[in-house]
C-alpha positions as CSV (number, residue, x, y, z in Angstrom):
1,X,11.9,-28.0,-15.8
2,X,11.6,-30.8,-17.9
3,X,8.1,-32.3,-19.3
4,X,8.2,-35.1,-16.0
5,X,8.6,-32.1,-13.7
6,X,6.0,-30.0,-15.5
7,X,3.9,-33.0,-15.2
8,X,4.2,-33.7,-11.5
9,X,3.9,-30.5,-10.8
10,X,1.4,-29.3,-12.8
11,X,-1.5,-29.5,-9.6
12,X,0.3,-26.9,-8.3
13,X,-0.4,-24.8,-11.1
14,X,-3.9,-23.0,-9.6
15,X,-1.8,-22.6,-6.1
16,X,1.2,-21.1,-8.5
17,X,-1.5,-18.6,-10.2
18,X,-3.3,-17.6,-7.0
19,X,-0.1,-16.6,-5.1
20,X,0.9,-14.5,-8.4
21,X,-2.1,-12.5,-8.3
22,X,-1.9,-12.0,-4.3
23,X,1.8,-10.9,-4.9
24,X,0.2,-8.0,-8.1
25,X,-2.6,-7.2,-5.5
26,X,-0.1,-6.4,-2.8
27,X,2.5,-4.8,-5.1
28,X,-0.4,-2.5,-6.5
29,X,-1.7,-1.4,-3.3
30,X,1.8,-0.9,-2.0
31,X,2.3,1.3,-4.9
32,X,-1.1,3.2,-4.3
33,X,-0.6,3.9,-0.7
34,X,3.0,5.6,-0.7
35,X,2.4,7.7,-4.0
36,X,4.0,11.1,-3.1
37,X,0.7,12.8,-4.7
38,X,-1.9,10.9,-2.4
39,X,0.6,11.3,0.4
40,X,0.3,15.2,0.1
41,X,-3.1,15.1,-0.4
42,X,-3.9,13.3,2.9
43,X,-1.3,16.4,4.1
44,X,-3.4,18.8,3.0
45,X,-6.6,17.0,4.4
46,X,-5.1,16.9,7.9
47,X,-4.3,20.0,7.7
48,X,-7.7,21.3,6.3
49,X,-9.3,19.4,9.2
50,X,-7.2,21.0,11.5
51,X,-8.0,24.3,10.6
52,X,-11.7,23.5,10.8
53,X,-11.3,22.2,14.0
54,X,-12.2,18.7,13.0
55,X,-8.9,17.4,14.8
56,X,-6.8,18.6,17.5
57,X,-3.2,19.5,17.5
58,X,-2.0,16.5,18.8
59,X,-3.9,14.7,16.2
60,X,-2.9,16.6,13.1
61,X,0.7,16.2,14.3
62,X,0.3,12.2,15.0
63,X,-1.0,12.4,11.1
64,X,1.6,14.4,10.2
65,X,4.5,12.6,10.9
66,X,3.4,9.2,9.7
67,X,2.5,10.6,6.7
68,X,5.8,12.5,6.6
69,X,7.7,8.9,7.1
70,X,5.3,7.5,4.4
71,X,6.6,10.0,2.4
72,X,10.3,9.5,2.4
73,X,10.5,6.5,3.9
């Protein structure tokens, strides 16, 4: 882009900025919620809150196999 272009263009620069950050927000958060180790951990919390009677069966197996297709999906 040429300095005309980067002229004419340059009020879209805020707009340009704010849809970079969205994009690192949602990349981050992507990253956070199908990390294998947090992924296991909320395993081993279903499964702790099974045991305790927190949850049903039902439940814990609902939990389970989201978490499982969050894991290797």
């Amino acid at each position: 882009m040429g300095l005309v272009g980067g002229l004419l263009t340059l009020p879209l620069a805020p707009a340009r900025g704010l849809a970079w950050v969205l994009e690192q927000v949602v990349a981050e958060a992507d990253a956070e919620l199908n990390d294998p180790r947090r992924i296991r951990a909320e395993l081993a919390d279903a499964a702790a809150a099974l045991d305790r009677g927190e949850i049903d069966e039902p439940t814990y197996d609902e939990l389970e196999q989201e978490l499982l297709v969050r894991l290797h999906g």
